[in-house]
N, C-alpha and C positions, 0 to 999 in steps of 0.2 A: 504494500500500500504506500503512494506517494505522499506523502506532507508538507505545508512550506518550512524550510529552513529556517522561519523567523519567528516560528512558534516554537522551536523547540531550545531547553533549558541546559547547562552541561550537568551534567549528574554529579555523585560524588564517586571517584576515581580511586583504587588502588594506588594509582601511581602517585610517589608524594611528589615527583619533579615533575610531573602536571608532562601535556603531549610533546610528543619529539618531536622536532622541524623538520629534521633531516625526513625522518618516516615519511612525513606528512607528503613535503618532496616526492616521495618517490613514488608516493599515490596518487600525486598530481599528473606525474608523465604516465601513466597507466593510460593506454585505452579501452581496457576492459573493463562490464560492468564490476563494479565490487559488491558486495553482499549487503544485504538491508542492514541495519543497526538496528539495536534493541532499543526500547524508549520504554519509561514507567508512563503505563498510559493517566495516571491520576494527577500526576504533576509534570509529565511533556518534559521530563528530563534523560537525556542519556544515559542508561547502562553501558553500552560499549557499542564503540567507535564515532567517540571524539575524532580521531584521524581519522576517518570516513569522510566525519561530516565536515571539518576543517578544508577537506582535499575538495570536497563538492562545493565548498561556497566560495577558495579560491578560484573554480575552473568558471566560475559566475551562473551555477546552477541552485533553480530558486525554489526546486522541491529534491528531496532527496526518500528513498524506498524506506521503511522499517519497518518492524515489529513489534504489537505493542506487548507489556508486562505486566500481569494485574499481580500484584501481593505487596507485603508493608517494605518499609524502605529497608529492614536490614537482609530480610528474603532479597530484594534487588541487588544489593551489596554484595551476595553470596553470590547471585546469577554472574555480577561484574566481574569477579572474580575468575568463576569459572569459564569464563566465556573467554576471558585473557591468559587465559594457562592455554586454552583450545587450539587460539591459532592467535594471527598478528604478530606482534611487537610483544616479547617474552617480558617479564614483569622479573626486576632483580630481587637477588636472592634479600634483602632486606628487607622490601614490600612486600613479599611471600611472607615471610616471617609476622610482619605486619598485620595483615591480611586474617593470616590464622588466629591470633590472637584476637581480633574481630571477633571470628567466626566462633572461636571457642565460648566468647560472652555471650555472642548472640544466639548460638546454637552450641550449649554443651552436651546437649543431647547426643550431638553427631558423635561417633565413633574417630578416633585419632586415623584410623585406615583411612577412613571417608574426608576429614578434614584435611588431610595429605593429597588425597585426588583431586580434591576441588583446592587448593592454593599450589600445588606441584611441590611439595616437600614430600619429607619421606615421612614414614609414621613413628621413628624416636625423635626425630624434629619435633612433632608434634606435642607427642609425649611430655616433651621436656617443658617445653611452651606452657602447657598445660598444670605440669608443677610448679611452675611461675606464676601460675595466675588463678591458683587455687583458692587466693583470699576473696578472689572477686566475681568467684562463679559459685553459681549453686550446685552442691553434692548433690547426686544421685545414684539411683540405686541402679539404674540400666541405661544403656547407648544405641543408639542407631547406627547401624552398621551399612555400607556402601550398597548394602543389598535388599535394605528396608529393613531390613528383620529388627526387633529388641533383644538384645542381650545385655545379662545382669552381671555388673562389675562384681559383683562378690557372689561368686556360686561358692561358697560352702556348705549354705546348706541345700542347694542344689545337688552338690555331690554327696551328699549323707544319704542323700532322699533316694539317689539313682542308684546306691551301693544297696538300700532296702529294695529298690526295685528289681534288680539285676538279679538276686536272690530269691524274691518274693515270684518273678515272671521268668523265666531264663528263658525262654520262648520268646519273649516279646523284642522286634527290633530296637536299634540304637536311636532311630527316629521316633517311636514310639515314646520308648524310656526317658529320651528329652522332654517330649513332649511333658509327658509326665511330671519332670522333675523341674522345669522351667529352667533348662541350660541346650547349650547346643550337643548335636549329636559326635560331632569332635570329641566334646566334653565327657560324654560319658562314657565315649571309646575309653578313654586317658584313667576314665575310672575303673573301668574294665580291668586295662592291664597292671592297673595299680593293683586292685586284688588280688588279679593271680600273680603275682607278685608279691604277695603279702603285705606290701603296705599299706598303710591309711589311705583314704579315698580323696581326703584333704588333707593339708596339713596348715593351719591357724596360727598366722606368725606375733608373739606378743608384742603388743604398743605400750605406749606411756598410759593409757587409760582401759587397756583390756587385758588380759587374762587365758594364757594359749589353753583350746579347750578341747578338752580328749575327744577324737574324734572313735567311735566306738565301730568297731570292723566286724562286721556280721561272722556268727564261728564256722559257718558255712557258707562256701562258696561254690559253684558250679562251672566255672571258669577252670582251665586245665591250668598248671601253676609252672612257671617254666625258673629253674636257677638265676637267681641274679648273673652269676661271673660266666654263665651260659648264654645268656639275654645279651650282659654284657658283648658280649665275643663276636656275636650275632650282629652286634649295632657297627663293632668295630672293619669286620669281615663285608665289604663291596662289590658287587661284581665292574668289573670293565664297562662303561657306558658304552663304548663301541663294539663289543661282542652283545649287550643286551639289542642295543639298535637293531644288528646285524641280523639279530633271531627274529624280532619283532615283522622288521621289512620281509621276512618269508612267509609269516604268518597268513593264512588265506582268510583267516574269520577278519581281519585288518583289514588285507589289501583289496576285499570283494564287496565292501560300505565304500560309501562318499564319506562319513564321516569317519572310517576309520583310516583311511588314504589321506583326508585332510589334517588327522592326526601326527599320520607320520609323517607330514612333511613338515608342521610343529617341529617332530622330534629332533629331525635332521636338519633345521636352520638351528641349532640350539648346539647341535653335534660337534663342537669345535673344541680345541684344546685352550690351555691357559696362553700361548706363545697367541695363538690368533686373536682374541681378547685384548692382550696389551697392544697389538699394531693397531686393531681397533679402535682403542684408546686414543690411543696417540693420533689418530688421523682428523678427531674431534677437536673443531675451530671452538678457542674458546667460548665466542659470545655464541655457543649453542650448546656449552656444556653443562650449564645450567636444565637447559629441555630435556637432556638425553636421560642425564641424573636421575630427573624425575620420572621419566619412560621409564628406565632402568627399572625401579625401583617399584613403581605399580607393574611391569610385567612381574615381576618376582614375585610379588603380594598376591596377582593370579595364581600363575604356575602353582604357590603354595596355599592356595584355598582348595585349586582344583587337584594338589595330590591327598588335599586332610578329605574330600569327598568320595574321591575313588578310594581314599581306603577305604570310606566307611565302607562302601558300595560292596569291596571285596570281602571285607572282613562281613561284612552282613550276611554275603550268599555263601560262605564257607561251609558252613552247611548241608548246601543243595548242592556243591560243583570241587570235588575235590580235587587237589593238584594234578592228581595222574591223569585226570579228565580233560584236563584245561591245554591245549595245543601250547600256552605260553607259560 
């Protein structure tokens, strides 16, 4: 939708050096259209692209495209944000930092994964942020995670409830047993193997004002119990990523899906040693090392959501499909 250029307000900006020139420049010599801007439709102010609108009313254009944005102004703040991590004119590592700290006031709900995505930080940036600015956010007991979901910052007794469950149901899945115990189903994998492991299901670390509180460990478990320095030996013992590769690309239950052919070509951009990595590295111009970082660091946060899920998935159907079964 086209709008005149003289009705519209500049928003409030991430950037604390306010828009670049030079940018601005270089969206002027463009002769391609460039993308609508966002606008808060209740006050006609810019969310993003200021240098949009700057480029369109030096080229002496008297309407320009946009988009409008209905929610309160710090939902807009958040949008601004994420929409300048997205693409354009990377936002420095300071104003990210900046940014978050925002975000954590205005939304401490959001999950440090999620508040990382949307500023391009990693999530101990966040973290830490976040311990900084502890005196001026409100505690809670759960976060929004990048994926809607709520999860509760202190599952202890989450995990007491799933160690009674796990016992009381041994039948019942991991997703179930979340369900159940109001944690994630990760979560009470981890409780799982803490049992047959014999450990506590929690373990309640003392503070200045609490009291570590015995967590009580069901005397029966139904979980098969495997040696610590056995477990141990297991975690330490890897196979070859390039022989696992190797086996996998033979596989015909893989290579006979679209989605398992798109998997493994995942696998095999990923396939690289550490020596290809550093040239990698090194090839990155600094003023995009910043972006990559960030890239970097939410693929990995994927990759490691999407391996705690295939576990469950596998450890779930263990049951129904035993190893000498399974071609992989």
């Amino acid at each position: 939708m086209a709008i005149p250029i003289a009705v519209l307000l500049p928003g409030e900006s991430p950037r604390s050096e306010g828009p670049d020139a030079e940018h601005v420049a270089r969206l002027v010599e463009l002769e391609t259209p460039l993308p609508p801007i966002l606008v808060e439709r209740r006050t006609m102010r810019v969310i993003d692209g200021m240098h949009r609108l700057m480029a369109a009313f030096l080229k002496g254009h008297e309407t320009i495209d946009v988009e409008f944005f209905d929610g309160t102004t710090e939902e807009a703040f958040l949008r601004a944000v994420e929409a300048n991590i997205a693409h354009g004119l990377p936002l420095s590592q300071e104003d990210r930092r900046t940014a978050a700290a925002r975000i954590i006031s205005s939304h401490p709900q959001m999950s440090d994964r999620a508040i990382a995505r949307a500023s391009g930080l990693g999530a101990k940036a966040v973290a830490a942020i976040r311990r900084r600015s502890t005196d001026v956010t409100p505690q809670l007991t759960a976060r929004v995670g990048r994926d809607g979901k709520i999860r509760p910052l202190n599952s202890v007794e989450g995990r007491k409830r799933a160690a009674e469950l796990l016992v009381e149901r041994p039948e019942a899945s991991l997703r179930e047993v979340a369900r159940l115990a109001g944690i994630s189903p990760a979560t009470v994998g981890d409780v799982r193997r803490r049992l047959a492991a014999g450990d506590l299901p929690a373990v309640e670390h003392a503070g200045p004002d609490r009291v570590v509180e015995d967590t009580v460990v069901p005397s029966v478990v139904t979980v098969p119990s495997v040696p610590r320095q056995a477990a141990r030996k297991m975690r330490l013992v890897e196979p070859d990523p390039a022989s696992v590769l190797e086996k996998l690309l033979r596989d015909p239950s893989l290579r006979h899906k679209e989605e398992g052919r798109h998997l493994l070509r995942l696998l095999r951009q990923n396939a690289i040693d550490n020596r290809e990595w550093s040239k990698l590295a090194a090839a990155v111009p600094a003023h995009c090392g910043d972006l990559i970082v960030g890239l970097a660091r939410q693929y990995a946060d994927m990759w490691t959501e999407f391996a705690q899920d295939l576990d469950l998935q596998v450890r779930g159907g263990a049951t129904e499909t035993s190893p000498a079964d399974s071609p992989c």
